[in-house]
C-alpha positions in Angstrom: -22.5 33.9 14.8 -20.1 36.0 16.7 -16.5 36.7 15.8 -14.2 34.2 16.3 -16.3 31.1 16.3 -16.1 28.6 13.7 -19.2 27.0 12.3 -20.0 23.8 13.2 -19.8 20.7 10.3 -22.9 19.8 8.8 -22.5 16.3 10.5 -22.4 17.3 14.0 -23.5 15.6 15.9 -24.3 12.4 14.1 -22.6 9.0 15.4 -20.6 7.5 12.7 -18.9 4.4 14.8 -22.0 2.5 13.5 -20.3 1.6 10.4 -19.1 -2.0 10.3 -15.5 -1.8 10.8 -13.1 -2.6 8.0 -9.9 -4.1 10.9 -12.8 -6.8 11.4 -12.2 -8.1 7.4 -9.4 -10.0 7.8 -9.1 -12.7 4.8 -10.7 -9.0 2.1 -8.0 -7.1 3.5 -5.2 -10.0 2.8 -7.0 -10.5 -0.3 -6.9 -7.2 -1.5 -3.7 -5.9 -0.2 -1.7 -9.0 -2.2 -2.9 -7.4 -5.4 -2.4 -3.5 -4.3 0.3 -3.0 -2.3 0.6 0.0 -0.4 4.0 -0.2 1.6 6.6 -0.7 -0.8 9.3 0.9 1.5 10.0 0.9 5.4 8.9 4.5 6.4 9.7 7.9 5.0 12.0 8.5 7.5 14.6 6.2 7.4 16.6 7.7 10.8 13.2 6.6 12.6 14.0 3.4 14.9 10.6 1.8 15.3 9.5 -1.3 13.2 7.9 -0.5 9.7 6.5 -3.6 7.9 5.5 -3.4 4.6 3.5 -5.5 2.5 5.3 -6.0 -1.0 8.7 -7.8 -1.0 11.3 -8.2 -4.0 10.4 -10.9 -6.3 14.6 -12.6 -5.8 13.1 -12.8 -2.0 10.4 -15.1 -3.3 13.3 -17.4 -5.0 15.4 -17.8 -2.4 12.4 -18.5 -0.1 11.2 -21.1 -2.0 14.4 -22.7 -3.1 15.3 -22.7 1.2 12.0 -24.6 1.2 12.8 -27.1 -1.7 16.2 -28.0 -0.4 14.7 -28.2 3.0 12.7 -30.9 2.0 15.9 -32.9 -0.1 17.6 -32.6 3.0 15.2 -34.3 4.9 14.5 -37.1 2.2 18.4 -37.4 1.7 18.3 -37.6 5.6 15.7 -40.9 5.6 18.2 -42.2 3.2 21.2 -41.5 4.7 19.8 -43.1 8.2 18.9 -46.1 6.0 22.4 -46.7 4.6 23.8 -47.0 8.5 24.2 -43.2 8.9 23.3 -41.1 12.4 21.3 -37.8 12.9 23.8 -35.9 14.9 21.4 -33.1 15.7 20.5 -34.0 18.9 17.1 -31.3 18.9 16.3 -33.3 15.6 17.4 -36.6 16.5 14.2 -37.0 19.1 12.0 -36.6 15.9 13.7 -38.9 13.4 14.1 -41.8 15.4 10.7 -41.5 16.6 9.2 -40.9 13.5 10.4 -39.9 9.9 7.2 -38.1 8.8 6.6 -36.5 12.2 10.4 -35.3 11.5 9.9 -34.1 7.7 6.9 -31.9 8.8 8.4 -30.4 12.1 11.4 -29.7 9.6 9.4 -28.4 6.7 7.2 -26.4 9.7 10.3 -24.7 11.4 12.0 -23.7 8.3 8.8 -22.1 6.5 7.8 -20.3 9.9 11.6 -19.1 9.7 11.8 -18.1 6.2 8.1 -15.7 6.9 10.1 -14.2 9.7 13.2 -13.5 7.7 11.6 -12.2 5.1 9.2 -10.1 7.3 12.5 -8.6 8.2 14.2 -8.4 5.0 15.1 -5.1 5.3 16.5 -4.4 8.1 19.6 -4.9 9.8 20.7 -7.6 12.6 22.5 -6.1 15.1 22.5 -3.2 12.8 25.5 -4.7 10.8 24.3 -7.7 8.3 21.4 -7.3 6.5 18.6 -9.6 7.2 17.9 -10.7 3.0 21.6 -11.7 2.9 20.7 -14.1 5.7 18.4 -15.7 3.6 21.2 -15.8 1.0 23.7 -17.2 3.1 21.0 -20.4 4.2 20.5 -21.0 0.5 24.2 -21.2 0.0 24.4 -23.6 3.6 21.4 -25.4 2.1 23.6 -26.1 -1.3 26.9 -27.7 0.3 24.6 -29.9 2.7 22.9 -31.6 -0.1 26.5 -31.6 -1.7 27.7 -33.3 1.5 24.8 -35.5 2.3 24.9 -36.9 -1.7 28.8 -37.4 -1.2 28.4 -39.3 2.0 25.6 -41.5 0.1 28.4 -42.1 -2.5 30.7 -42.9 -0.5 29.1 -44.9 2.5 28.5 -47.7 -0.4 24.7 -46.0 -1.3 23.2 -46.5 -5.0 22.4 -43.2 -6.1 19.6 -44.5 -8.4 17.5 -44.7 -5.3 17.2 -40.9 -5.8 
């Protein structure tokens, strides 16, 4: 060998791109990275502006997702009831799907919110217009979510509605 050459590696020369590979294991590499989480946080370097997912979010994210998703669904059985009881969907975007149908409108409700609630938390930690904080998004549609069942049980109440039916 002269001087300055490195040796070669004892694999030269052999083609390893025959191995099956693992990007093509979609539902083992969900599987497996639900129960061992490798990003935990955004990126090491947090002055970096490109988009870091991770794949382990706080367990009060989890909460609030699921209790957007519970009073989604009140609102849109308090909703039937409400339009039973002489009342009028003043969302025009929603109006097409509850006069139409009221289960077409539940799932298109239930469908928009979940696929909202995925992308919020997706985003959780970063900023919107680099002022508010994505998560307290979520916290502030919980709190929206609370005062329009509050309002849609005390316009049952007081438009004459039994409340037993609940």
């Amino acid at each position: 060998m002269r001087e300055g050459t490195a040796a070669r590696p004892p694999a030269w020369g052999l083609d390893r791109r025959n191995r099956t590979d693992r990007r093509h294991r979609v539902f083992w590499s969900v599987l497996y990275g639900s129960f061992n989480p490798r990003r935990r946080h955004p990126a090491r370097r947090f002055d970096d502006a490109r988009f870091h997912p991770i794949d382990w979010y706080s367990a009060p994210l989890l909460a609030v997702s699921i209790g957007i998703l519970l009073l989604s669904a009140a609102d849109a059985f308090m909703t039937g009831i409400l339009l039973l009881h002489g009342a009028d969907e003043i969302n025009p975007f929603m109006a097409v799907f509850v006069y139409r149908s009221v289960a077409t409108f539940a799932a298109f409700k239930m469908a928009l919110t979940g696929v909202s609630i995925v992308g919020l938390v997706f985003l959780s930690r970063y900023r919107f217009m680099r002022v508010l904080r994505v998560d307290l998004v979520l916290y502030a549609v919980l709190v929206i979510y609370f005062w329009l069942i509050g309002y849609e049980l005390w316009m049952l109440q007081h438009a004459g509605g039994d409340l037993s039916v609940l």
